[in-house]
Structure formats: structure tokens, C-alpha cells
C-alpha positions in Angstrom: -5.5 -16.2 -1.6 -3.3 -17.7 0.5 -1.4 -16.7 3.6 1.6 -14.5 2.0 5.2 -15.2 3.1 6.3 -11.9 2.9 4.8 -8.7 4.2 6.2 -4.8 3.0 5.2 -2.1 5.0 5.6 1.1 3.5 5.6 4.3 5.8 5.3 7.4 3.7 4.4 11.0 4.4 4.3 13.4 1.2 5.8 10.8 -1.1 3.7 11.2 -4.6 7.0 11.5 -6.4 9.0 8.5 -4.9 5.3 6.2 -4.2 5.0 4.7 -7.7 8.5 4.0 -8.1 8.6 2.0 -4.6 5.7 0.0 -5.5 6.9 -0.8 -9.1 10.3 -1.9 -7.9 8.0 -4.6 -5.3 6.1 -6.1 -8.1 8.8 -6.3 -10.9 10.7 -9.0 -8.3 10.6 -12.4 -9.1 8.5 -13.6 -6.7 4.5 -14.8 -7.4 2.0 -12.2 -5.7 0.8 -14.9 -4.0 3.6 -14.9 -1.7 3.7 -11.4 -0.6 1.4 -8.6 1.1 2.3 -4.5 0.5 1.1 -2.8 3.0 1.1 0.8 2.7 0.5 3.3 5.6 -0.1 6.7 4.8 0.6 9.3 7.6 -1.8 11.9 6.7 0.0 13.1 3.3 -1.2 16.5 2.1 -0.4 15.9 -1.3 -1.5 13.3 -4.1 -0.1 10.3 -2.2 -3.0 8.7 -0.8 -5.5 9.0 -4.2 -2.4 7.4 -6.2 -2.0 4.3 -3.7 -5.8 4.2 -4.0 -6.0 4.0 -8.2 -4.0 1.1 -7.8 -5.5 -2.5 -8.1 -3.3 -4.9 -6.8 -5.3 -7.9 -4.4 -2.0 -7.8 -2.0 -1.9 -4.2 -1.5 -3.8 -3.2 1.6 -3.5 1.2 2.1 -3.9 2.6 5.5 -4.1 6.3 6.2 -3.1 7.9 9.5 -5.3 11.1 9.8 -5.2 13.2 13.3 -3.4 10.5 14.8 -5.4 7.6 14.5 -4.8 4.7 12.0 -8.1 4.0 9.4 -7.7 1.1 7.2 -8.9 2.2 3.7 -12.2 0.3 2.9 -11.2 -0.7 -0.9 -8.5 -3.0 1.3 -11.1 -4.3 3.5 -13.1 -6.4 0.5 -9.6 -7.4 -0.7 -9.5 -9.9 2.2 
């Protein structure tokens, strides 16, 4: 994969309702995936955010969770690279 052009970060805190609908609206643009990174950072959500940015399979989404105040990059985004 190639450098992207573009990088999203998404901050989100207890977002399971609005999560998928962020994430749809990125990859319905008219741009190749090639040229764009989502990075989502999870700040320690205690609801069903995390496992639903985790089902997804997308090789330009990297998930990071913030859990007692220190920032873990989610594994399943480290052999994406």
C-alpha cells in the first residue's frame, strides 16, 4: 500500500450509535482507498464501540483505544501495515 494522502482521525467516546454511520459516509466518497488512512481512537468507550470498529476489515483503518489514560494501538492494526 502506498503512502495515503489523506488521514481521518476519529475521536469517539460512547459512539456505537453514530460509529458506523461516520465510517460509511468515509468510504462511500469518491476517492480510491488507496489514498486515504481512518484512524480511529477510542477513548476508553464502555459501550459496544470498540468491538464494532474491531469487526470491521478495512486495510486503511488503523483502531486505537485509550484505556486508563494511555494510548494502545489495537494489534489487528499493527499487521495491517
Amino acid at each position: 500500500m502506498k503512502k495515503p494522502y489523506i488521514t481521518i482521525i476519529i475521536p469517539i467516546h460512547n459512539g456505537e450509535n453514530e460509529v458506523m454511520n461516520a465510517i460509511d459516509s468515509i468510504y462511500s466518497q469518491k476517492i480510491t482507498s488507496d489514498d486515504f488512512e481512518v484512524i480511529c481512537i477510542d477513548d476508553a468507550s464502555t459501550d459496544e464501540t470498540f468491538r464494532l470498529l474491531r469487526s470491521l476489515q478495512k486495510s486503511n483503518l488503523k483502531i486505537m483505544s485509550a484505556k486508563f489514560g494511555a494510548l494502545a494501538l489495537d494489534s489487528a492494526s499493527l499487521l495491517s501495515k
